[in-house]
C-alpha positions as CSV (number, residue, x, y, z in Angstrom):
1,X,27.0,2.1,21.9
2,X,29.2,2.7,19.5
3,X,28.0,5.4,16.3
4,X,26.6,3.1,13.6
5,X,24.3,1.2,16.1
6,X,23.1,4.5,17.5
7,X,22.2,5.3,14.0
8,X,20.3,1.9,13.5
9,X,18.2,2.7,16.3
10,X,17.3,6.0,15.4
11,X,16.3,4.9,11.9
12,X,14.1,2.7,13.7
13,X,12.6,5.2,15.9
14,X,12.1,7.6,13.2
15,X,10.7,5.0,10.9
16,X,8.2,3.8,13.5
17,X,7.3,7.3,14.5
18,X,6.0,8.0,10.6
19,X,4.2,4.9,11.0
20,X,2.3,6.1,14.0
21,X,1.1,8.9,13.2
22,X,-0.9,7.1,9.8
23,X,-2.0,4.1,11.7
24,X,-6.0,3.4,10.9
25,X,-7.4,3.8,14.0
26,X,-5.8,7.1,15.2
27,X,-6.9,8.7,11.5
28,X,-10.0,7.5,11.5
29,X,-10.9,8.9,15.4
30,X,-9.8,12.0,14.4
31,X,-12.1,12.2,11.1
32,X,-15.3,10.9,12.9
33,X,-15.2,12.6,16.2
34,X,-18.6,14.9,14.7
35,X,-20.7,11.9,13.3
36,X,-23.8,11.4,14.6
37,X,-26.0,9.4,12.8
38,X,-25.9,5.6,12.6
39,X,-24.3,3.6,10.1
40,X,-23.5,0.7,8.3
41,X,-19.6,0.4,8.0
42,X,-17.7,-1.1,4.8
43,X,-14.3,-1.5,5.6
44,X,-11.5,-2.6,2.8
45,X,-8.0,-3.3,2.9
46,X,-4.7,-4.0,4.6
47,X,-5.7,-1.1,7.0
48,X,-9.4,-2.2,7.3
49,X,-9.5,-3.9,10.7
50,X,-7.3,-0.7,12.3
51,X,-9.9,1.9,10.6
52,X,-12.6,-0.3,11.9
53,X,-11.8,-0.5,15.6
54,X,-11.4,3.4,15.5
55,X,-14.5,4.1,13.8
56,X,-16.2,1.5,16.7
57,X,-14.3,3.7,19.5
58,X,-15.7,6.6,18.6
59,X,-19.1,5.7,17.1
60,X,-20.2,3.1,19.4
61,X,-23.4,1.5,18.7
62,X,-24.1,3.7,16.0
63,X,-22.2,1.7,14.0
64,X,-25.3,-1.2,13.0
65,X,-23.6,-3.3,10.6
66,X,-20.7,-4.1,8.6
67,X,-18.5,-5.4,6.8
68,X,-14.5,-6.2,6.7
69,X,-12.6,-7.4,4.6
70,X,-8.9,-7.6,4.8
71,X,-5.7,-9.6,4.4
72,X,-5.2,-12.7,6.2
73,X,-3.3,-12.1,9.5
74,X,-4.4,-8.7,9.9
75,X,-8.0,-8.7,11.6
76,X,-8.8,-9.2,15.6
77,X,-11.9,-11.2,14.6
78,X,-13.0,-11.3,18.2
79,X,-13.4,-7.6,18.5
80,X,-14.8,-7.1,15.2
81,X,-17.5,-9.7,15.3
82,X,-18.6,-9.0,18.8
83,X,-19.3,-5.4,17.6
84,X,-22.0,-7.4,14.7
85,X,-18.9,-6.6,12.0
86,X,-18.6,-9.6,9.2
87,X,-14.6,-10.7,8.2
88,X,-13.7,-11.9,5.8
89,X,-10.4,-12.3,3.7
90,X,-9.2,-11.7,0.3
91,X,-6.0,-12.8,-1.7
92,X,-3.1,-10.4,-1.8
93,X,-1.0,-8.9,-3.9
94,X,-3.1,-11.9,-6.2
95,X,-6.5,-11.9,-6.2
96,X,-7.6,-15.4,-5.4
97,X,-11.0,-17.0,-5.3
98,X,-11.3,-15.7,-1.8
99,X,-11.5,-12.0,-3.0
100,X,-14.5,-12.9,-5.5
101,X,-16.1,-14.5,-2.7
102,X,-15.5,-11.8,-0.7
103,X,-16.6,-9.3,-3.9
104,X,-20.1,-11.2,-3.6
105,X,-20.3,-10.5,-0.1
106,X,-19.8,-6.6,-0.7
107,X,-22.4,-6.4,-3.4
108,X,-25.0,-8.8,-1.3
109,X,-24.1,-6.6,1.7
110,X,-25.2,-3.0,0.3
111,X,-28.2,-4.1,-2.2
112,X,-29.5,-5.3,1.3
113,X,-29.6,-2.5,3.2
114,X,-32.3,-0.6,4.2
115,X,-32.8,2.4,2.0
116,X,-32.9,4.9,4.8
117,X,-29.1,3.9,6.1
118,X,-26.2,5.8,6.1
119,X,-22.8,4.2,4.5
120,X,-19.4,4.6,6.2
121,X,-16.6,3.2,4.0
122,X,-12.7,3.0,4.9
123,X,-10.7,2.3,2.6
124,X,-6.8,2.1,2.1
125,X,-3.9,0.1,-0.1
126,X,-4.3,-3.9,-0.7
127,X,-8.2,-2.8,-1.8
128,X,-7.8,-3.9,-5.3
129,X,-6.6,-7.5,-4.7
130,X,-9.0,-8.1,-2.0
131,X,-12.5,-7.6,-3.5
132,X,-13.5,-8.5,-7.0
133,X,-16.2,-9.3,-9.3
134,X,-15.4,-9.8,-12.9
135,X,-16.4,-8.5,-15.8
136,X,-18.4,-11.0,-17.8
137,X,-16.5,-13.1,-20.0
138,X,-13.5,-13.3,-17.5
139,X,-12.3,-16.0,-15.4
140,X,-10.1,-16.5,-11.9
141,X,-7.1,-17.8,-14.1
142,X,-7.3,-14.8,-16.5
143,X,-7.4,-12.7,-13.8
144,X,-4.4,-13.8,-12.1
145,X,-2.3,-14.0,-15.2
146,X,-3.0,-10.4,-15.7
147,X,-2.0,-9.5,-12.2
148,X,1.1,-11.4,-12.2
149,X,1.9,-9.4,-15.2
150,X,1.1,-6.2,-14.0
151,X,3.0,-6.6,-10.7
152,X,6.3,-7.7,-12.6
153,X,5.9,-5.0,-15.7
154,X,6.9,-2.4,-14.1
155,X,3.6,0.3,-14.8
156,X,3.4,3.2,-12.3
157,X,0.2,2.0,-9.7
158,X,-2.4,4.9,-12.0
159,X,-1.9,2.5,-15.2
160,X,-2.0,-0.7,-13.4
161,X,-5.1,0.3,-11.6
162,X,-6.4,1.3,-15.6
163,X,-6.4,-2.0,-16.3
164,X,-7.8,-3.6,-13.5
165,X,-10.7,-1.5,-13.2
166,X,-11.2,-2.3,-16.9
167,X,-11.9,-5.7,-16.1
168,X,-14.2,-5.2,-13.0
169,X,-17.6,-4.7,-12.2
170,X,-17.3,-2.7,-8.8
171,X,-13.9,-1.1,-9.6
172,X,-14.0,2.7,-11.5
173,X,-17.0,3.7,-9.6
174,X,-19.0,0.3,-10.0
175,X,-20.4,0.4,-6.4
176,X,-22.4,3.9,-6.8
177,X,-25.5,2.3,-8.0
178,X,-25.5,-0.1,-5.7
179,X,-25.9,2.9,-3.0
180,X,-29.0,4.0,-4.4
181,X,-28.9,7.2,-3.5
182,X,-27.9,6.6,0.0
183,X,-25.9,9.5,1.7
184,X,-22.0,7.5,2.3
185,X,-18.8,9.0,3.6
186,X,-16.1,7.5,2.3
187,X,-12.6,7.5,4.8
188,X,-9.4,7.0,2.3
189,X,-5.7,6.4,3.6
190,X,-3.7,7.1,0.6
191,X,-1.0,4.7,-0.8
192,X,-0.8,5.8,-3.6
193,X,1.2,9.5,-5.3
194,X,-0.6,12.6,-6.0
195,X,-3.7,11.1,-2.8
196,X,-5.7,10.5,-6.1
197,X,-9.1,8.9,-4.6
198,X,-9.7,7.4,-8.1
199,X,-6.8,5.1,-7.8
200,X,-6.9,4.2,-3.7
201,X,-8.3,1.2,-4.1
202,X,-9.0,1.2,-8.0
203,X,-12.1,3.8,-7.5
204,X,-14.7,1.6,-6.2
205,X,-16.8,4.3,-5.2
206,X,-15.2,7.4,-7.5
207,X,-17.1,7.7,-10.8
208,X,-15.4,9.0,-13.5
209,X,-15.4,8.1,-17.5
210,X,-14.5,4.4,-18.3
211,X,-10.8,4.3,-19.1
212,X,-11.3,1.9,-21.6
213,X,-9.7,3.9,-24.1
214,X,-6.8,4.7,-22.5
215,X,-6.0,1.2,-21.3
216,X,-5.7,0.4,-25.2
217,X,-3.5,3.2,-25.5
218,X,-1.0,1.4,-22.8
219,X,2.2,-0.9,-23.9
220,X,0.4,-4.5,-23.2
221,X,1.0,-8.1,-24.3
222,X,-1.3,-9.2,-27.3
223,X,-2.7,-11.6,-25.0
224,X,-3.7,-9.4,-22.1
225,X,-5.3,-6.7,-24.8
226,X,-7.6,-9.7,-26.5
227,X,-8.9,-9.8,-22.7
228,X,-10.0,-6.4,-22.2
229,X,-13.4,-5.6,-22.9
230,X,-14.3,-4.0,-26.2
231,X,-17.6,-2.2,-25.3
232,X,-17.1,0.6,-22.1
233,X,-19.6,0.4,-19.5
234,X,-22.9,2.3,-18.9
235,X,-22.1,6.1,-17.4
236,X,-23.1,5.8,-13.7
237,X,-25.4,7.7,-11.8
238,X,-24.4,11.2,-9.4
239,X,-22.1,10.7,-7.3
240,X,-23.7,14.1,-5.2
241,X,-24.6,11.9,-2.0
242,X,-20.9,10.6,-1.3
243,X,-18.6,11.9,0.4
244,X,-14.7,11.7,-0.1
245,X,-12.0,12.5,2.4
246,X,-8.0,11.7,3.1
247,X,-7.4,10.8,6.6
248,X,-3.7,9.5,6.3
249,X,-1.2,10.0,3.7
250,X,2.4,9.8,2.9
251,X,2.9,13.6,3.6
252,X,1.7,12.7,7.0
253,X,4.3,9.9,7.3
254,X,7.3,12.3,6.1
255,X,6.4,14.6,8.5
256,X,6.0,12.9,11.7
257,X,8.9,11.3,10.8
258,X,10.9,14.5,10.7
259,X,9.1,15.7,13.6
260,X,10.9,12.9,15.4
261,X,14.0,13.1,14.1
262,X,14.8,16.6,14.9
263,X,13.4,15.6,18.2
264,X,16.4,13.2,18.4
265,X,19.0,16.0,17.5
266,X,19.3,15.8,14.1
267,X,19.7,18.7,11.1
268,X,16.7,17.2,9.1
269,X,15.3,17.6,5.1
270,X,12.2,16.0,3.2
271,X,11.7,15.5,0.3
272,X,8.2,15.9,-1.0
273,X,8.2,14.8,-4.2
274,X,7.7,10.6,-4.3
275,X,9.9,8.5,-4.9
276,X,9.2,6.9,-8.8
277,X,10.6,5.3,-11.2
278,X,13.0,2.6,-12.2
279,X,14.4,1.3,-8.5
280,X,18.0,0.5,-9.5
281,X,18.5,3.9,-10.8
282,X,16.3,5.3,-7.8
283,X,18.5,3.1,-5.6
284,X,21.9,4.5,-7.0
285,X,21.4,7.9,-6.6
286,X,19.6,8.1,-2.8
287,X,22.8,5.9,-2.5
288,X,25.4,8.9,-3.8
289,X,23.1,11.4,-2.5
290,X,23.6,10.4,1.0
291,X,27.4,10.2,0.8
292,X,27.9,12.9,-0.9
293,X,25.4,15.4,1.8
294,X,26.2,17.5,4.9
295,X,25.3,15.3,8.2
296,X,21.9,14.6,8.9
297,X,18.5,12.8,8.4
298,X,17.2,12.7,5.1
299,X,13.5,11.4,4.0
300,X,11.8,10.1,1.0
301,X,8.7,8.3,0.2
302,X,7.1,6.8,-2.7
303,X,6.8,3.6,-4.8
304,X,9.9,2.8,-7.1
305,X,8.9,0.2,-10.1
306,X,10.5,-3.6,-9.9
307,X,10.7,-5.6,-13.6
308,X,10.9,-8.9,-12.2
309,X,12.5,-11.6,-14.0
310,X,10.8,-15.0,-15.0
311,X,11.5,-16.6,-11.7
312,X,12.3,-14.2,-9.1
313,X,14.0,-15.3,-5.7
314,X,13.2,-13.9,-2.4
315,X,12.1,-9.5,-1.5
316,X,10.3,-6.9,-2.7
317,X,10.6,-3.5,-3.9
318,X,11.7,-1.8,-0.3
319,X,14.7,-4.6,-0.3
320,X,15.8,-4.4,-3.5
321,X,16.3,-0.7,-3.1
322,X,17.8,-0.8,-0.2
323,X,20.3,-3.5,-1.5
324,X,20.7,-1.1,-4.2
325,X,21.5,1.7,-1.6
326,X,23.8,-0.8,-0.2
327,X,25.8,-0.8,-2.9
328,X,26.3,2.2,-3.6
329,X,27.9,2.9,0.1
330,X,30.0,-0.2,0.5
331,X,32.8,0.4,2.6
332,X,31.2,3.8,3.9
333,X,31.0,4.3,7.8
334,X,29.2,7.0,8.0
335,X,26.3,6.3,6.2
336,X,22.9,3.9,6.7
337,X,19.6,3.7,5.4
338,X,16.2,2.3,5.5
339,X,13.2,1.5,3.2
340,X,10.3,-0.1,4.6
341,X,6.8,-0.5,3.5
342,X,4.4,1.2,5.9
343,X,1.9,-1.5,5.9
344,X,4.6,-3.6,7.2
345,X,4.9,-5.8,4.4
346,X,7.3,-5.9,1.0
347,X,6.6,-8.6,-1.9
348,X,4.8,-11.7,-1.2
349,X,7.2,-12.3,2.4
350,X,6.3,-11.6,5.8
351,X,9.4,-8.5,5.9
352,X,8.9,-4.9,5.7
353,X,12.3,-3.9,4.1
354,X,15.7,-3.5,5.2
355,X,18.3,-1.5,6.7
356,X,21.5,-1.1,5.5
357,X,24.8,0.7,6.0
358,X,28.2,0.3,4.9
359,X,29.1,-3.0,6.2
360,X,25.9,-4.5,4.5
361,X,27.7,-5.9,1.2
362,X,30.8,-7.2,2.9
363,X,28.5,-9.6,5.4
364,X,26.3,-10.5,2.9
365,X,28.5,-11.5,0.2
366,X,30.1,-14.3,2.6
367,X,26.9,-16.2,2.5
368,X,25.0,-15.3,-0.6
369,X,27.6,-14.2,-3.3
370,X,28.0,-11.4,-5.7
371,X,25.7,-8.4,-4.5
372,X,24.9,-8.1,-8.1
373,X,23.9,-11.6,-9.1
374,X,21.4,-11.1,-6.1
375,X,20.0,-8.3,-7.7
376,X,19.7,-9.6,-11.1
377,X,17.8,-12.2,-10.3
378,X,15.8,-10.1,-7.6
379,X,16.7,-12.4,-4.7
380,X,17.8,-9.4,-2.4
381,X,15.5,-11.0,0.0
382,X,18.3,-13.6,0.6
383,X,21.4,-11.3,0.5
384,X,19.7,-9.3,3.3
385,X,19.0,-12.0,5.4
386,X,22.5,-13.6,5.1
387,X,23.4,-9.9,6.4
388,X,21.3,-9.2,9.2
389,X,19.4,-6.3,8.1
390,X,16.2,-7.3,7.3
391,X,12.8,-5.8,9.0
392,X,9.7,-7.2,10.4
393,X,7.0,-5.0,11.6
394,X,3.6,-7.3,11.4
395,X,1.0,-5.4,9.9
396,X,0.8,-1.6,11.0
397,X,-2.2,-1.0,10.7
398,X,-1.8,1.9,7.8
399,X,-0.3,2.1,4.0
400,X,0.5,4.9,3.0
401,X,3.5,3.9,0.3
402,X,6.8,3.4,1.5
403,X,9.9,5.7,3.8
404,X,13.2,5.5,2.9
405,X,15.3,7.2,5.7
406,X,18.9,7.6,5.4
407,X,21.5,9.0,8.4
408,X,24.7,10.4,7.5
409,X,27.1,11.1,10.4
């Protein structure tokens, strides 16, 4: 095996060893091994079918009822339904009529409930897109629009979520009075920096002020700020009987990836900060970083910011970067790197990310042209797959933000 594929490989292995140690059902175990009353289980998210299976593993049938709501392709229906779980699906990264339906179900499901039960949420990243219900004086269409905008303007994930739960009537805390009171723990795995429980998921069950205000203060379009609401909603009750807690983070990620690497012989550092900002220029310098380092494994993690154009090609943000990365180590042989999502998915495609090394530009560039003309019109999507180093996971059961892994030799 000659050095560069041996590199590949371990990138591979590392990146899959972060993965693992996030995935929903392992977290969740871990978190519920002392529970003992019986519950009725709410489960949201890429990651909700994983979290769900663990909490039925270790709870048994002191799980009642439930619900689960997820993205298509990422439930085992069967299991979940012969436990007396509901699945259902919502639209992501758009919300779609699918996700209001599946908004209703929520609200129907908990103002149902007997008012002795216990509430067990789970929670993790794709939350926000999956379950709506609107604001009154909103539609589907107006919804989308502002989504579309949001996902292509660039906004770091605290002042998209601003907006959204703006426009929502679960979102910012909007399911505590539906609990009445009830005693609910409330299972997060973060995707999002800083582990802030009042962005997982846009806050459905964290109260805090309405953020009216400082959604007014952001840099919007006219015509998404004549949408927002004008009047903030009514302050919501204690939130004394809920219970928060992180299960599985990014942190988590970085280090079991390390953990692994080192295992495989390699000098290893991490970098804890995340990974923010602008993704070319985030791009160029992991990109000069890594040539310019001793040898080793280096890790990041994090959510860089895509502005799409009007009419954007193939990728997402994990493939654009590593293009980027690409780039910047063209003709090196002694360098590759990965980004990857860890929910297995990056932009509306069925690929996690990429990998790329210094060959990456030259074999692309036969099939799909100018490496830069790609990027412009954010179609790295294409450029990777003309150069073989695209990645496909499935869904992992876990999002906890994206690794970017880079091996110098």
């Amino acid at each position: 095996m000659s050095r560069l594929a041996r590199a590949r490989k371990d990138l591979l292995e590392i990146f899959q060893a972060g993965v693992a140690r996030v995935e929903g059902r392992h977290a969740v175990q871990e978190a519920l091994a002392q529970m003992p009353d019986q519950v009725s289980l709410v489960a949201i998210g890429k990651a909700a079918g994983s979290m769900a299976q663990g909490a039925l593993e270790t709870l048994g049938d002191r799980v009642v009822d439930g619900l689960v709501i997820s993205k298509p392709g990422h439930l085992d229906e069967s299991a979940l339904e012969s436990a007396g779980l509901r699945c259902l699906y919502g639209g992501h990264p758009l919300p779609d009529q699918s996700s209001l339906l599946a908004g209703e179900a929520l609200v129907d499901f908990l103002q149902g409930l007997p008012a002795e039960r216990q509430l067990l949420f789970l929670i993790s990243g794709g939350t926000s897109g999956l379950v709506e219900q609107l604001r009154e004086g909103l539609d589907l269409s107006s919804l989308q629009r502002i989504n579309q905008w949001l996902l292509a303007s660039g906004l770091p994930i605290g002042a998209i979520n601003r907006v959204r739960k703006s426009l929502s009537r679960i979102k910012g805390g909007g399911l505590v009075p539906l609990l009445q009171d009830r005693p609910a723990r409330v299972l997060l795995i973060s995707d999002v920096p800083g582990d802030d429980p009042s962005v997982i998921g846009s806050g459905l069950l964290v109260a805090e002020p309405d953020s009216l205000e400082t959604v007014h203060e952001l840099a919007l379009p006219d015509w998404l700020r004549a949408l927002l609401p004008q009047q903030p909603r009514p302050q919501l009750p204690s939130t004394d009987n809920i219970r928060l807690e992180i299960v599985a983070s990014l942190a988590d990620a970085r280090q079991a990836a390390a953990e692994r690497a080192r295992e495989l012989g390699y000098p290893v550092q991490v970098q804890g900060s995340p990974v923010v900002g602008d993704v070319e220029v985030v791009g160029r310098r992991l990109g000069y970083e890594l040539i310019d380092s001793w040898p080793g494994v280096y890790i990041w993690g994090g959510e860089p910011t895509v502005r799409l154009p009007p009419e954007p090609g193939r990728g997402g943000r994990n493939q654009h970067l590593a293009l980027c990365v690409a780039e910047q180590i063209a003709g090196n042989r002694s360098v590759c790197f990965l980004a990857a999502g860890t929910d297995g998915g990056d932009g509306p495609g069925e690929d996690a990310g990429a990998l790329v090394d210094g060959g990456t530009v030259s074999r692309g560039s036969r099939v799909a042209g100018d490496v830069r003309a790609c990027l412009a019109r954010a179609d790295s999507g294409s450029f990777l797959q003309a150069s073989g180093d695209l990645l496909h996971t499935g869904p992992t059961g876990t999002n906890v933000m994206d690794l970017m892994i880079g091996i110098k030799w």
